[in-house]
PDB file as gemmi writes it, atoms N, CA and C in Angstrom:
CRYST1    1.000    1.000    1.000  90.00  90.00  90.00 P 1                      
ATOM      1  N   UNK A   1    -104.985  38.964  19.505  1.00  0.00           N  
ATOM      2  CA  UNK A   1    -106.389  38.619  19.432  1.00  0.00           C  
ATOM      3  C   UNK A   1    -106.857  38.174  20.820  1.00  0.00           C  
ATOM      4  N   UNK A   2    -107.842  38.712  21.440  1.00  0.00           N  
ATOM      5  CA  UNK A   2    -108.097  38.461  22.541  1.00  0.00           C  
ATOM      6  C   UNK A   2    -109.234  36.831  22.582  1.00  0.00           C  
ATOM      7  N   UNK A   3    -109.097  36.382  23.769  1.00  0.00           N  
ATOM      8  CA  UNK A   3    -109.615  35.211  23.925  1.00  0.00           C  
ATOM      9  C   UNK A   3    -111.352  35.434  24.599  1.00  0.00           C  
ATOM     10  N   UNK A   4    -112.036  34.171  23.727  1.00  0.00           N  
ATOM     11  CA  UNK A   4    -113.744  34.571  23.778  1.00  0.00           C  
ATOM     12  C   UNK A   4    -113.996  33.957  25.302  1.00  0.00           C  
ATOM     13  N   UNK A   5    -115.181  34.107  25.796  1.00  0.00           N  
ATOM     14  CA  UNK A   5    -115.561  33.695  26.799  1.00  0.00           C  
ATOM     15  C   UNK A   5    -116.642  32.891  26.877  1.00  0.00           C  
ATOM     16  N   UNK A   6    -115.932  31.674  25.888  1.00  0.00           N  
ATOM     17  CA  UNK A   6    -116.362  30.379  26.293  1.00  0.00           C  
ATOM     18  C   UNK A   6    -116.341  29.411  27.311  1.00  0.00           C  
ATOM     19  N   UNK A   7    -114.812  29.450  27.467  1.00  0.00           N  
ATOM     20  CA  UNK A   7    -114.384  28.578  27.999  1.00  0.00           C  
ATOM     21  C   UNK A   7    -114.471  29.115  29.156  1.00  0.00           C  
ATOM     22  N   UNK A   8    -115.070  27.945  30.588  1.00  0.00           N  
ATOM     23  CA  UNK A   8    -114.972  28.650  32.002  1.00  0.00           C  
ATOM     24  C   UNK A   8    -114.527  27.607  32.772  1.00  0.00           C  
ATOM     25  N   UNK A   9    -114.482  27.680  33.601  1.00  0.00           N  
ATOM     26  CA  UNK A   9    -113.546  26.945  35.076  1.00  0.00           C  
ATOM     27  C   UNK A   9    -114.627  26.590  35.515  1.00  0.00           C  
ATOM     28  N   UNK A  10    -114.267  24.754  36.027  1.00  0.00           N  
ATOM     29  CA  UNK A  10    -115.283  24.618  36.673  1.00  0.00           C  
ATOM     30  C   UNK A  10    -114.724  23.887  37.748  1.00  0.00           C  
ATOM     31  N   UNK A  11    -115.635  23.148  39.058  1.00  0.00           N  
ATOM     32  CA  UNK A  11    -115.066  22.484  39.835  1.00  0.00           C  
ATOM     33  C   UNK A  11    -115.924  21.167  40.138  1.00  0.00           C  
ATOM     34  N   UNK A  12    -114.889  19.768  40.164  1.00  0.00           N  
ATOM     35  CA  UNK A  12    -115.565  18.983  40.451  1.00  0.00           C  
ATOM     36  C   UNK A  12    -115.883  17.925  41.499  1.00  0.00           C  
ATOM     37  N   UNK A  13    -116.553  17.340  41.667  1.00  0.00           N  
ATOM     38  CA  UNK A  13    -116.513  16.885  43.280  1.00  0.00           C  
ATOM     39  C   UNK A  13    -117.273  15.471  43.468  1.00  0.00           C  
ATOM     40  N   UNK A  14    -116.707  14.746  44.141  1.00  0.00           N  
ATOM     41  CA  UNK A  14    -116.717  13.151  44.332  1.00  0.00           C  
ATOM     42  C   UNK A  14    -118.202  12.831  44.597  1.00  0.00           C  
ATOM     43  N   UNK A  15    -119.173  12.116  44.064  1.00  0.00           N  
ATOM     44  CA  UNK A  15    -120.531  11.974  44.539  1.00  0.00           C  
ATOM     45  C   UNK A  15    -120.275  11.016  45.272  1.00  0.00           C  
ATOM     46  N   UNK A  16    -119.695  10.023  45.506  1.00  0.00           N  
ATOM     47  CA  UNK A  16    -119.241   8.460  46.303  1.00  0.00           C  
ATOM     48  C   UNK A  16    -118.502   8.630  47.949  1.00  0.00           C  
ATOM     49  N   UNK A  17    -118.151  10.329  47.852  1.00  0.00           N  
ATOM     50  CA  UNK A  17    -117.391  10.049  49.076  1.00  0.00           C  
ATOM     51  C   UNK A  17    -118.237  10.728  50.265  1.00  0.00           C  
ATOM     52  N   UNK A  18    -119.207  11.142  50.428  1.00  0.00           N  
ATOM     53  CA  UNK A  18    -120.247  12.174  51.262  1.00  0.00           C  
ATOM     54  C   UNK A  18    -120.707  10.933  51.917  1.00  0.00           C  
ATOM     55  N   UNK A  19    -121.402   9.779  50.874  1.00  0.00           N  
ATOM     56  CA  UNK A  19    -121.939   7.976  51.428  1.00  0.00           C  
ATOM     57  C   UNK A  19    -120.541   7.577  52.295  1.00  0.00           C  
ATOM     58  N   UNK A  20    -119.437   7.380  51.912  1.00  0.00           N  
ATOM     59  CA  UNK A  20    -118.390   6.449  52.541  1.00  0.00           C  
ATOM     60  C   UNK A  20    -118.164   6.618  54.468  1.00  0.00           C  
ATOM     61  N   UNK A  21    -118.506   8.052  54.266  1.00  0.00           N  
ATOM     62  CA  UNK A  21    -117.968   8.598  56.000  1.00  0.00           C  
ATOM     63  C   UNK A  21    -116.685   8.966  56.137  1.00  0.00           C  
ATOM     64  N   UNK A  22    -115.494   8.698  55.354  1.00  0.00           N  
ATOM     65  CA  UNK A  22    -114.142   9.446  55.687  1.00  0.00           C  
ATOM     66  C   UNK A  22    -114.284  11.116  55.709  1.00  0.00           C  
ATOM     67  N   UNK A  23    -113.258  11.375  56.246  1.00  0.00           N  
ATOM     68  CA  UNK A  23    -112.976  12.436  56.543  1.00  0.00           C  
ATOM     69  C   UNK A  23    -112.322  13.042  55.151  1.00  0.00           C  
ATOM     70  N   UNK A  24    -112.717  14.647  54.419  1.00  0.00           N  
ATOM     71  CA  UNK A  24    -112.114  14.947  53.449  1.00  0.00           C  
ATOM     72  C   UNK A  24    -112.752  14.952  52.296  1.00  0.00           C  
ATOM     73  N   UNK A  25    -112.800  15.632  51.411  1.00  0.00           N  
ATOM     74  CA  UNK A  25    -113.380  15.287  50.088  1.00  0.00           C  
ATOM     75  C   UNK A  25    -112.481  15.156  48.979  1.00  0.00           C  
ATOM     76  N   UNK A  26    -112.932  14.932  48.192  1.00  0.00           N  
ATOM     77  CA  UNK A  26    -112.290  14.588  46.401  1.00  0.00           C  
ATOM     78  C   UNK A  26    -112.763  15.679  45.599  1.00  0.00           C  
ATOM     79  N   UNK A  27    -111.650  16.717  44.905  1.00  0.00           N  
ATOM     80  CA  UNK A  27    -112.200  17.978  44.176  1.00  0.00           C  
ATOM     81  C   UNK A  27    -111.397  17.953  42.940  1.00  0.00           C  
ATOM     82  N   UNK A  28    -111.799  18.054  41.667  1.00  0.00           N  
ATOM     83  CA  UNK A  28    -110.485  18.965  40.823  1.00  0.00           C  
ATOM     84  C   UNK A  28    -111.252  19.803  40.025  1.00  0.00           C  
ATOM     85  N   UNK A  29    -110.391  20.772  40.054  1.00  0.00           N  
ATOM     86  CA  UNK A  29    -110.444  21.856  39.018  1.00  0.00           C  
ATOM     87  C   UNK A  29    -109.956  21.562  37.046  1.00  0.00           C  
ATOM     88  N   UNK A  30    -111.393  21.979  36.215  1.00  0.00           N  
ATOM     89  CA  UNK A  30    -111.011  21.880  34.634  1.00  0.00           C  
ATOM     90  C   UNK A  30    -111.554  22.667  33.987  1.00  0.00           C  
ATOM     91  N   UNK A  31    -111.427  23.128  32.797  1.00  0.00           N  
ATOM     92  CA  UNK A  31    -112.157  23.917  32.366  1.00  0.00           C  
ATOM     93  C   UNK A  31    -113.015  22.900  31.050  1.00  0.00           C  
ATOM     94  N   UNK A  32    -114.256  23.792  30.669  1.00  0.00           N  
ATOM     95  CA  UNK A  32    -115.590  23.484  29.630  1.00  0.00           C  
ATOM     96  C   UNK A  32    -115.529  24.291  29.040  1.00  0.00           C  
ATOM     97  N   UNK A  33    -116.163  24.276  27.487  1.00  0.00           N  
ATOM     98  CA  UNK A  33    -116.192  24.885  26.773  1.00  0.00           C  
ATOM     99  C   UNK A  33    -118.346  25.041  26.718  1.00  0.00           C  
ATOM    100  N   UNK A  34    -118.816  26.437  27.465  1.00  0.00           N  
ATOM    101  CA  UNK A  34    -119.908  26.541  27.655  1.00  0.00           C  
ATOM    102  C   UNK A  34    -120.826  26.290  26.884  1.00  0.00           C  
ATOM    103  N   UNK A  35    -120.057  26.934  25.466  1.00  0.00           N  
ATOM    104  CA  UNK A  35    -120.639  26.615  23.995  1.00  0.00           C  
ATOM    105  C   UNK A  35    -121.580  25.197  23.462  1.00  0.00           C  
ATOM    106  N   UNK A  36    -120.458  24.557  23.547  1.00  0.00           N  
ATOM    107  CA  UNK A  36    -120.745  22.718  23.462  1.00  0.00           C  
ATOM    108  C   UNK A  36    -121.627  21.899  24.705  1.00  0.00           C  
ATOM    109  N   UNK A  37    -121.372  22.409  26.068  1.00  0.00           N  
ATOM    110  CA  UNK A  37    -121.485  21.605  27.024  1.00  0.00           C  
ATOM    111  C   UNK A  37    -122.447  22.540  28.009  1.00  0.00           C  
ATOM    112  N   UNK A  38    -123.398  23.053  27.537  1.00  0.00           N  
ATOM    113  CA  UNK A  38    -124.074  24.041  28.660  1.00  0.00           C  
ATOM    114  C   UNK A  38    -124.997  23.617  29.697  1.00  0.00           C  
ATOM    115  N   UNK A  39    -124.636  22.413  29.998  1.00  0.00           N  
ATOM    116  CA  UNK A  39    -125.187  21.708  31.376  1.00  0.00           C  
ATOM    117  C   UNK A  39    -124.414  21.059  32.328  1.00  0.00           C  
ATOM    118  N   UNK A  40    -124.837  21.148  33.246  1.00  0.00           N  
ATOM    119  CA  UNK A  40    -123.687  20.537  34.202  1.00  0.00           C  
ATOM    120  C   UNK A  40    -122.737  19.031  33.767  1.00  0.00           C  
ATOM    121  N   UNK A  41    -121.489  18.667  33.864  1.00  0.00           N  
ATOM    122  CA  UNK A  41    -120.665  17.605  33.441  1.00  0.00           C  
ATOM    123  C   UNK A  41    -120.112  16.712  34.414  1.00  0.00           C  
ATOM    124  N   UNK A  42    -120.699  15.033  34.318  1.00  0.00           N  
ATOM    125  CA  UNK A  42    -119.911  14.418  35.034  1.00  0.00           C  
ATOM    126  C   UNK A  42    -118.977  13.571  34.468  1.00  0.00           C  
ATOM    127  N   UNK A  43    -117.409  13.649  35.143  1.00  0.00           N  
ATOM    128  CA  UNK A  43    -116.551  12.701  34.901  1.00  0.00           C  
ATOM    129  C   UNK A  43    -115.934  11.519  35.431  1.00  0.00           C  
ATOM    130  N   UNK A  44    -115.513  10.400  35.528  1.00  0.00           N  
ATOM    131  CA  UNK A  44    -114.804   9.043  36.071  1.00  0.00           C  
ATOM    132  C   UNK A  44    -113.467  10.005  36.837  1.00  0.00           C  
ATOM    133  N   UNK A  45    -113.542  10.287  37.989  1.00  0.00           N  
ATOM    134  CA  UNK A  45    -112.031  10.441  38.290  1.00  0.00           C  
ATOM    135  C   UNK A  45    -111.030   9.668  39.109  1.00  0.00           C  
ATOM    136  N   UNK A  46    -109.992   9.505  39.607  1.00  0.00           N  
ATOM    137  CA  UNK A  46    -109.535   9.082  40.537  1.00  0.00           C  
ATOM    138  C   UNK A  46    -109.867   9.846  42.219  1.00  0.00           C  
ATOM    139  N   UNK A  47    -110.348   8.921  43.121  1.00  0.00           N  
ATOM    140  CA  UNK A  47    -110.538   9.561  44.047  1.00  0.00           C  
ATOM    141  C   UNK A  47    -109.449   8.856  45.588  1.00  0.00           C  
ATOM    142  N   UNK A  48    -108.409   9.888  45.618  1.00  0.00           N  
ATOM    143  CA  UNK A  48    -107.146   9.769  46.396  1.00  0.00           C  
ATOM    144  C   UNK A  48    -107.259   8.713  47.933  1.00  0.00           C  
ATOM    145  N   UNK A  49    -108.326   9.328  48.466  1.00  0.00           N  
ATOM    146  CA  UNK A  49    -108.873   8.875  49.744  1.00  0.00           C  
ATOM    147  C   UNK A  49    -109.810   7.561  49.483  1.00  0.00           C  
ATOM    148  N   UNK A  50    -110.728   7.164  48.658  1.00  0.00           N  
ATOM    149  CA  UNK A  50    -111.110   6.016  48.670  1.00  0.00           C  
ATOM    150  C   UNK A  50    -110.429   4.682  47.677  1.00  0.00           C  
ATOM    151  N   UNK A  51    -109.367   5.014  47.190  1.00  0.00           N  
ATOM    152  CA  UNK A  51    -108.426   4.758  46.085  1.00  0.00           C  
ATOM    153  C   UNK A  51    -109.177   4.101  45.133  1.00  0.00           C  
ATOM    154  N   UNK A  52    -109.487   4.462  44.453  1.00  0.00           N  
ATOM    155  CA  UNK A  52    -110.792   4.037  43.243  1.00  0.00           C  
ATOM    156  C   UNK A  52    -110.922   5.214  42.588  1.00  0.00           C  
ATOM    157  N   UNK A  53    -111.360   5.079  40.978  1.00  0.00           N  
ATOM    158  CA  UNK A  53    -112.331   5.360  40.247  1.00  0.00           C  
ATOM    159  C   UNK A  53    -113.611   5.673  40.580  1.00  0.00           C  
ATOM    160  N   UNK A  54    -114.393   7.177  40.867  1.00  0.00           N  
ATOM    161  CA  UNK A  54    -115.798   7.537  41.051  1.00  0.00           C  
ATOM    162  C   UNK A  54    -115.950   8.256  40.020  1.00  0.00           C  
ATOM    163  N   UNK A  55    -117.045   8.393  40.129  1.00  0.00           N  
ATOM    164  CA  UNK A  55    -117.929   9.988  39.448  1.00  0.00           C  
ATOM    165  C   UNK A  55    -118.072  10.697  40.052  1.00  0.00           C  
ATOM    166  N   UNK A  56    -117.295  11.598  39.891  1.00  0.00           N  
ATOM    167  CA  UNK A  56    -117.267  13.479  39.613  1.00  0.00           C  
ATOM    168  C   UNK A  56    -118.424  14.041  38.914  1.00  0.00           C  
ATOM    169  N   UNK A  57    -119.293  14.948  39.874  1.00  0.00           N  
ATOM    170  CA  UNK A  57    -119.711  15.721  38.945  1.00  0.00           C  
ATOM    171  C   UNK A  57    -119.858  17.745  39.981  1.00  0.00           C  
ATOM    172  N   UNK A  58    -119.990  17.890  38.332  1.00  0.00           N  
ATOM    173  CA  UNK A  58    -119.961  19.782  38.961  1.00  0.00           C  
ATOM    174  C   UNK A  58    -120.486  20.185  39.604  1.00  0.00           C  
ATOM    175  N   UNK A  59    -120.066  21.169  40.451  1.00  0.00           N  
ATOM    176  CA  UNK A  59    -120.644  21.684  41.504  1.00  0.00           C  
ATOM    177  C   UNK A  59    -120.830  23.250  41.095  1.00  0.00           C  
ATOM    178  N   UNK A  60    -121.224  24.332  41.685  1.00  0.00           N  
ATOM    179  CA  UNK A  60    -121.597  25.996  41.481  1.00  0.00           C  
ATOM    180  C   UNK A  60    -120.512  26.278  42.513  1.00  0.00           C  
TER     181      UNK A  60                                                      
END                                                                             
């Protein structure tokens, strides 16, 4: 059974670290289910370089 094309890849990206000035950004890759969620999604992630908890949100 082949798989529907709901689900897509998305990428996400640190809104907190562009303000800070370091060098580098904060990205991860997840997938959405387009169906349920058909607007852009932000999440709490860990961000490596400012060692904290930000918000992530999607980018195109």
């Amino acid at each position: 059974m082949a798989k529907k094309g709901n689900r897509v890849q998305v990428i996400l990206e640190c809104t907190e670290h562009k303000e800070s000035g370091k060098p580098g950004t904060s990205r991860y890759i997840t997938t959405k289910n387009k169906k349920n969620t058909p607007d852009r999604i932000e999440l709490k992630k860990f961000n490596p370089i400012l060692k904290k908890m930000t918000v992530h949100k999607e980018i195109k």
